[in-house]
BALOBA-1460 file (C-alpha; in Angstrom, 3 decimals):
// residues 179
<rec num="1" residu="x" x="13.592" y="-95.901" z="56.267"/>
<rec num="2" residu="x" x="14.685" y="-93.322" z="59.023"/>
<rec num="3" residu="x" x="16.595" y="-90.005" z="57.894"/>
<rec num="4" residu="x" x="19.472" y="-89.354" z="59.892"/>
<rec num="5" residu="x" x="19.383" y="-85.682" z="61.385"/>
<rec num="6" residu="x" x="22.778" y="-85.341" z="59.957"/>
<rec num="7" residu="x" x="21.436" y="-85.561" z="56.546"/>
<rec num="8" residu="x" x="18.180" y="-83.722" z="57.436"/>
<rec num="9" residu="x" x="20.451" y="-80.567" z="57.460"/>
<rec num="10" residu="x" x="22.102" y="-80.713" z="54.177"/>
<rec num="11" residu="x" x="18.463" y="-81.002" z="52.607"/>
<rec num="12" residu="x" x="17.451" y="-77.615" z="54.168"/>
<rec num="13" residu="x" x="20.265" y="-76.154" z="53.120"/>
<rec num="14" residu="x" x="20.075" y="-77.577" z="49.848"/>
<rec num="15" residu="x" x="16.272" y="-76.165" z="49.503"/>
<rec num="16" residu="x" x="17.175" y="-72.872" z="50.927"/>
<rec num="17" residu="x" x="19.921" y="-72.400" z="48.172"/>
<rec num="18" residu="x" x="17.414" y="-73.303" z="46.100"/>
<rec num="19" residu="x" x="14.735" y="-70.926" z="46.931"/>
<rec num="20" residu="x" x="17.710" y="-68.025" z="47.137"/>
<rec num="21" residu="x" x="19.307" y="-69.287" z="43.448"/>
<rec num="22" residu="x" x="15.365" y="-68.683" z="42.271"/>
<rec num="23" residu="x" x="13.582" y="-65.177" z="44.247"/>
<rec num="24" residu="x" x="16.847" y="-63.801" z="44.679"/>
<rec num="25" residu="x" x="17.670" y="-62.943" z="40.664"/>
<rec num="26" residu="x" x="13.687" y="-61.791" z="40.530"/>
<rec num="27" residu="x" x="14.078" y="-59.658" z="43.773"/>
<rec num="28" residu="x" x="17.198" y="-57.531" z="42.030"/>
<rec num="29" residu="x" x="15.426" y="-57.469" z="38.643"/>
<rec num="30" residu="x" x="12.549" y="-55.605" z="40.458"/>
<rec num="31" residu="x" x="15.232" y="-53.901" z="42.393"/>
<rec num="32" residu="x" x="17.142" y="-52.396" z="39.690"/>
<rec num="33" residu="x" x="14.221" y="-51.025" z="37.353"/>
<rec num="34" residu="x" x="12.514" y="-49.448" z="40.000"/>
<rec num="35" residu="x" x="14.452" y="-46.665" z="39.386"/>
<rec num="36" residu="x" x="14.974" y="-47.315" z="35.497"/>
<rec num="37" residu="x" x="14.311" y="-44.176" z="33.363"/>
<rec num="38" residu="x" x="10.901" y="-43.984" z="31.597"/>
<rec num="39" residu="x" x="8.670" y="-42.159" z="29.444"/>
<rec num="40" residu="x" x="4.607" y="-42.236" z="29.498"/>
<rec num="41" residu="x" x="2.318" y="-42.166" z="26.541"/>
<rec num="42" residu="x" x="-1.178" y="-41.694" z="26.602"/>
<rec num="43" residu="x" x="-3.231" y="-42.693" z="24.152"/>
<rec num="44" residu="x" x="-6.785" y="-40.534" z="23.228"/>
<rec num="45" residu="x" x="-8.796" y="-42.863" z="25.743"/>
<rec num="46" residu="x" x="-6.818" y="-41.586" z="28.452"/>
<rec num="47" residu="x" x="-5.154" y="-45.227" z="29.627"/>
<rec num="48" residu="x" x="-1.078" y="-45.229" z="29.555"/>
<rec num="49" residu="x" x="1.923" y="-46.699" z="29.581"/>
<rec num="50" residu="x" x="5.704" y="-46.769" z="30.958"/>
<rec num="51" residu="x" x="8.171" y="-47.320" z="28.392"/>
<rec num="52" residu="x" x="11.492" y="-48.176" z="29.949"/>
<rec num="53" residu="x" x="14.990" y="-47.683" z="28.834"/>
<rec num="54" residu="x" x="15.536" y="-51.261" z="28.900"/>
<rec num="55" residu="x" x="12.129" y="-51.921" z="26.868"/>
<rec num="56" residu="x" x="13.467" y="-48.993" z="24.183"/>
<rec num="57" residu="x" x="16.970" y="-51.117" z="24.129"/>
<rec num="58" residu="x" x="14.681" y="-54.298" z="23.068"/>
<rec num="59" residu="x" x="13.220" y="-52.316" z="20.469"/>
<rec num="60" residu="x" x="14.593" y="-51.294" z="16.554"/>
<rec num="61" residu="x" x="16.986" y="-48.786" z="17.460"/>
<rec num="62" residu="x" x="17.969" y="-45.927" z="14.848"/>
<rec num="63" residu="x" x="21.233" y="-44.586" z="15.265"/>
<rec num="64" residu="x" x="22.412" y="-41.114" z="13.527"/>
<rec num="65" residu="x" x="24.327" y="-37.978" z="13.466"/>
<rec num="66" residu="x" x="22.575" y="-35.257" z="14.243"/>
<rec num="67" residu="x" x="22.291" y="-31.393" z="14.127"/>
<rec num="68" residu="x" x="19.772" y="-28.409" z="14.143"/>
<rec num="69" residu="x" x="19.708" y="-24.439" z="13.508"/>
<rec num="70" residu="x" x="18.327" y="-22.700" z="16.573"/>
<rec num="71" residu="x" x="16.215" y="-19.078" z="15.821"/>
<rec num="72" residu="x" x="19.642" y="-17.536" z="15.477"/>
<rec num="73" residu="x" x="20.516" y="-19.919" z="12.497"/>
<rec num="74" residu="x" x="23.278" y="-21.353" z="14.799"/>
<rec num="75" residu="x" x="23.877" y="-24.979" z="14.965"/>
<rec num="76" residu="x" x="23.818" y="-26.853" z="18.126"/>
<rec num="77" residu="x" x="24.260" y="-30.270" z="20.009"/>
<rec num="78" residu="x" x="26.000" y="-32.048" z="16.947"/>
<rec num="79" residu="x" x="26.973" y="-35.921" z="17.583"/>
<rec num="80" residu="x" x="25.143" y="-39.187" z="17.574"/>
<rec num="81" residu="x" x="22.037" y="-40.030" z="18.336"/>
<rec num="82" residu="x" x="20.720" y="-42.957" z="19.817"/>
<rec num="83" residu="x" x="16.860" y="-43.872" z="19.987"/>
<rec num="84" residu="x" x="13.533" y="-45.960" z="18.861"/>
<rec num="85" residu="x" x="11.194" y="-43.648" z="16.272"/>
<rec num="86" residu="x" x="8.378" y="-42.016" z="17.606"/>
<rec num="87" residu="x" x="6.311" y="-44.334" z="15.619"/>
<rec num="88" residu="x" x="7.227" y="-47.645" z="17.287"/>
<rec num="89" residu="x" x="6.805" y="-46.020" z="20.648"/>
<rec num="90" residu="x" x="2.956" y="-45.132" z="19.891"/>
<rec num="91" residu="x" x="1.980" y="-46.842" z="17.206"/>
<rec num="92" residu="x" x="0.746" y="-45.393" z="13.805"/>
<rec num="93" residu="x" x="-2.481" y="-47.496" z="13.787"/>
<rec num="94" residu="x" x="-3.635" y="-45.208" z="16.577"/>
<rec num="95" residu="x" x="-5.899" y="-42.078" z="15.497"/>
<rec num="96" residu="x" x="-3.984" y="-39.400" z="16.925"/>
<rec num="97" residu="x" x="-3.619" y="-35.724" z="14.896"/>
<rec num="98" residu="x" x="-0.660" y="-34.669" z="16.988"/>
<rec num="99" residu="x" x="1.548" y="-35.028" z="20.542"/>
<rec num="100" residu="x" x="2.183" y="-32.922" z="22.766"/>
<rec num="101" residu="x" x="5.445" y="-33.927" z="24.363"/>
<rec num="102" residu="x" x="6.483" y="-32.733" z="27.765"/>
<rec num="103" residu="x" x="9.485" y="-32.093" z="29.721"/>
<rec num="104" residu="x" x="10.465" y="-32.153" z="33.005"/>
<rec num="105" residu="x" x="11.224" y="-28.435" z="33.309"/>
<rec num="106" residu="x" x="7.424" y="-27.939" z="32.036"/>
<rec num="107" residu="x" x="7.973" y="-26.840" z="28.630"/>
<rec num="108" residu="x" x="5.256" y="-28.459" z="26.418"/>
<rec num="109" residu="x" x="4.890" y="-28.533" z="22.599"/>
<rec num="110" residu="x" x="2.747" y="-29.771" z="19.622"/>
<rec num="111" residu="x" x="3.358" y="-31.715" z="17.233"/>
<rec num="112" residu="x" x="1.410" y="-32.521" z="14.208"/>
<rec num="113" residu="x" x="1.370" y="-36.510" z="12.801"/>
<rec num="114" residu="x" x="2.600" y="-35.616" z="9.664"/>
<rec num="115" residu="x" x="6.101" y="-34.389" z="11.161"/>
<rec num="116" residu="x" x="5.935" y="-37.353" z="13.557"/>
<rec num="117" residu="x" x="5.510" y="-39.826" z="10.776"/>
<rec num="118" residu="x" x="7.569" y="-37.929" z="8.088"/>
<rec num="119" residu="x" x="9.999" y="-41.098" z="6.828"/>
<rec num="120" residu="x" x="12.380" y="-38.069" z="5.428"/>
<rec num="121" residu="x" x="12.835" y="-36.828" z="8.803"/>
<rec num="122" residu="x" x="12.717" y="-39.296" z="11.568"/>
<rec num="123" residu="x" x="12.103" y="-38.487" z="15.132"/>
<rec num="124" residu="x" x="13.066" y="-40.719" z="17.638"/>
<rec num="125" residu="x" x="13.269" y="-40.566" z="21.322"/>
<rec num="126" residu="x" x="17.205" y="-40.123" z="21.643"/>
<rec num="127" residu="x" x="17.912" y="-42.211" z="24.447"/>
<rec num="128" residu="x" x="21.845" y="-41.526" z="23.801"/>
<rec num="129" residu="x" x="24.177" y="-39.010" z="22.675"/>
<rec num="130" residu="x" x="27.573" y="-40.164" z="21.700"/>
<rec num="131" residu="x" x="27.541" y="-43.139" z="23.648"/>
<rec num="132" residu="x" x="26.340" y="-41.919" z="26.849"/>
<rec num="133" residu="x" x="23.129" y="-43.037" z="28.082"/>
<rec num="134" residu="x" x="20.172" y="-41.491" z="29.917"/>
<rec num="135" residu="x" x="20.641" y="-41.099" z="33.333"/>
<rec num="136" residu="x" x="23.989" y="-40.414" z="32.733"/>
<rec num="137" residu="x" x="22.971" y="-37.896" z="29.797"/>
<rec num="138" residu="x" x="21.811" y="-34.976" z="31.214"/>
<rec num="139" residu="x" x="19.728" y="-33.936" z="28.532"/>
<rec num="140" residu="x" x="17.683" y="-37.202" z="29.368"/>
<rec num="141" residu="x" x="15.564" y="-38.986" z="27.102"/>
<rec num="142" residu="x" x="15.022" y="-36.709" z="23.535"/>
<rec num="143" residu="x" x="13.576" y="-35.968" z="20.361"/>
<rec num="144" residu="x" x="15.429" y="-35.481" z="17.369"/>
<rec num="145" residu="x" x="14.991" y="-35.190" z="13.722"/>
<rec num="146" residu="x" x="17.425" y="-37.417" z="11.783"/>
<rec num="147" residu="x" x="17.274" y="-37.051" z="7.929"/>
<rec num="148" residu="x" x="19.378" y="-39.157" z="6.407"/>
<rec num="149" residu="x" x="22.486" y="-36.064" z="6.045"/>
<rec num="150" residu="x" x="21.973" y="-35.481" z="9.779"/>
<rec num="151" residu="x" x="21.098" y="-31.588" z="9.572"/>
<rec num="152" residu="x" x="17.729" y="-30.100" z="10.161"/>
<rec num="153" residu="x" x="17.995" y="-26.433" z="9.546"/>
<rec num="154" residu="x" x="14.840" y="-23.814" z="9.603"/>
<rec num="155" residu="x" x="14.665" y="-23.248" z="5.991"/>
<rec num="156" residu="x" x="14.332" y="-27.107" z="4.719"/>
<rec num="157" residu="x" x="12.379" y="-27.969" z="8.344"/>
<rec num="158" residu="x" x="9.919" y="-24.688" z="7.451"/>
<rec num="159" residu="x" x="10.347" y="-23.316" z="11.044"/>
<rec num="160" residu="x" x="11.783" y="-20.137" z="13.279"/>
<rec num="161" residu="x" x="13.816" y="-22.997" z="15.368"/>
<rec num="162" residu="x" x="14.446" y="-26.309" z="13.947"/>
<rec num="163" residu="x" x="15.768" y="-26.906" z="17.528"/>
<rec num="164" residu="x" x="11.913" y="-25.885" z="19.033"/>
<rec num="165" residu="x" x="11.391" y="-29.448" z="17.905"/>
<rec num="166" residu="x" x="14.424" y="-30.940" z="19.769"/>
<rec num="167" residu="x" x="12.598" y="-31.216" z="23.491"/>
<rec num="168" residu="x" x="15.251" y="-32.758" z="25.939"/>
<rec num="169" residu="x" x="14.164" y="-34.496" z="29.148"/>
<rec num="170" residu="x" x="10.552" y="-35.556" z="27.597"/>
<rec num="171" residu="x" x="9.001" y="-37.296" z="30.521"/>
<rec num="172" residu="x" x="5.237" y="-38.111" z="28.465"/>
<rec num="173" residu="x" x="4.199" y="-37.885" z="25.305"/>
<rec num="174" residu="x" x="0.461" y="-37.225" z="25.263"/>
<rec num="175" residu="x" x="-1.863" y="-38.412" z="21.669"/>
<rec num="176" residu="x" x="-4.007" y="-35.427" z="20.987"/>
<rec num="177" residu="x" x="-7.214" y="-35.684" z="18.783"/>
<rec num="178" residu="x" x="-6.164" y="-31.754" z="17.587"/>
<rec num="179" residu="x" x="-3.408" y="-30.736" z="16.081"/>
């Protein structure tokens, strides 16, 4: 049975559509999360990880209001927060004493696993604030402390600056084997 060239064209185009309707929806997928926001843990061997925004959406999200005192006894940066807990972003199985979380202005800072775990006050990485999401939120991706009532002030958090513990922009989270 001969093909007519006629027909010989409509099957090329019909497998080129084809290959376009399949690597073309893979090629912007790539495309598009090149660029995604992400933070890094490292575990105590040293190996890490990307966690995207998209994989955090994916996850169990905890949405709260939120507030903290600063060293002044001021509160600041009251309004919903949007995030995954600390916890299901590294794991409590892990044998970690603290993290050290970092920003991307440098500023660094401890913190021991019994805040990190502490079911009374949550911390998440806040990956919203009142609806608006990282990029678009300049503070970027953050931690916050979400009791149930939404406040964290110094006296009931036991610190100068409740806020200390609010670090905005976190680009890694590091597992330390010290506190």
């Amino acid at each position: 049975m001969a093909v007519e060239p006629g027909s010989m064209r409509w099957y090329l185009v019909a497998f080129i559509v084809l290959i376009v309707a399949v690597i073309a929806p893979l090629i912007v997928r790539i495309a598009v999360h090149v660029d995604e926001p992400t933070v890094e843990i490292v575990n105590l061997d040293g190996t890490s990880r990307e966690v995207s925004l998209s994989m955090m959406r994916r996850m169990q999200i905890l949405k709260r209001e939120g507030t903290y005192q600063n060293q002044f006894e001021n509160w600041r940066d009251q309004g919903t927060y949007t995030g995954v807990r600390l916890t299901d972003l590294i794991g409590t199985a892990s044998d970690y004493r603290s993290i050290r979380a970092i920003a991307t202005d440098g500023y660094e800072l401890s913190i021991g696993r019994e805040r990190v775990e502490d079911p009374n006050y949550p911390m998440i990485i806040a990956f919203a604030f009142d609806e608006v999401e990282v990029p678009a939120w300049k503070m970027g991706f953050r931690i916050a402390v979400l009791p149930e009532d939404g406040a964290v002030s110094n006296a009931e958090y036991d610190a100068i600056s409740a806020g200390s513990f609010w670090v905005q922009n976190v680009v890694k989270i590091i597992l330390q084997a010290e506190p």
